[in-house]
C-alpha positions in Angstrom: -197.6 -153.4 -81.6 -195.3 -156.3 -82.0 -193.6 -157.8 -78.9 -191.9 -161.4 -77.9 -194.1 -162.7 -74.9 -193.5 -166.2 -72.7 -197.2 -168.1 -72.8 -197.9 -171.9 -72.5 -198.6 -173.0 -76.2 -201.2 -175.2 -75.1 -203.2 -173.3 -73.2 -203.1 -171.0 -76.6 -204.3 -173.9 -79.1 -206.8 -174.9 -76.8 -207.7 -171.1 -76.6 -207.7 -171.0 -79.9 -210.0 -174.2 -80.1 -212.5 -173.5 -77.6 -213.2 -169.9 -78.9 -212.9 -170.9 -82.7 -210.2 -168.3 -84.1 -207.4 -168.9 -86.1 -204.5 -166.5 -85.0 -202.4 -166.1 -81.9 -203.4 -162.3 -82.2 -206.6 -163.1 -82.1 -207.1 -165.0 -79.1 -204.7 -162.8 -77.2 -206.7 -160.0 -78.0 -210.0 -161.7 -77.4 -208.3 -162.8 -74.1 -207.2 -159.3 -73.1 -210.7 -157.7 -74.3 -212.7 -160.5 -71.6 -210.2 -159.2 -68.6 -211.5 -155.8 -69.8 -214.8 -156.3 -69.9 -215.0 -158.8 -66.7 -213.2 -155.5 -64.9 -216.0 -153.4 -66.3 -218.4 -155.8 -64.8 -217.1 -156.2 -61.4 -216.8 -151.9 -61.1 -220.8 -151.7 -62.1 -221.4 -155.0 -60.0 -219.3 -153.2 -56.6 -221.5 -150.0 -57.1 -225.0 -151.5 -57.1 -224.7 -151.7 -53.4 -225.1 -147.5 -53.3 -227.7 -147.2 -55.7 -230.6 -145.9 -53.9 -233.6 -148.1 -52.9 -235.6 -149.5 -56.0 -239.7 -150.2 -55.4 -240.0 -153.9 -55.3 -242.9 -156.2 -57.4 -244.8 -156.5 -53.9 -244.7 -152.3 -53.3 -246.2 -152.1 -56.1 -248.8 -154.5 -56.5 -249.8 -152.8 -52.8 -249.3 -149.0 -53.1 -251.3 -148.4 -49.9 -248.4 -150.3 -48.2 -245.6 -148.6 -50.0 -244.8 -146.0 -47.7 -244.7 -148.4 -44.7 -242.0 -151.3 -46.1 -239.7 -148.7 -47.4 -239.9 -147.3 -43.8 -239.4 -150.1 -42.1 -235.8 -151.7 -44.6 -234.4 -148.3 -43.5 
């Protein structure tokens, strides 16, 4: 898709230069696939919180105990 766009030339050659492509293309669509995937990121990072309780290291090293700590974070 071709389109005229308004962006600070600098920050684009130093884009460019920091992330080692050669095109304008390139490091606008390198730019606009990182919004993307820091989106993604942020969506799986925001759900963790309702995940249901994982067994921790300690439960189970100390199965006996198990029952008891998962009673008690509830």
């Amino acid at each position: 898709m071709k389109m005229t766009l308004d962006i600070d030339a600098k920050k684009v050659e130093e884009a460019m230069a920091a992330y080692g492509v050669e095109t304008k293309t390139e490091v606008i669509d390198l730019a606009l696939r990182e919004l993307l995937r820091k989106k993604a990121v942020d969506r799986l990072l925001g759900s963790i919180g309702r995940l249901p309780d994982v067994i921790t290291n300690a439960e189970l090293e100390a199965p006996e105990k198990r029952h008891l700590n998962r009673a008690r974070r509830r």
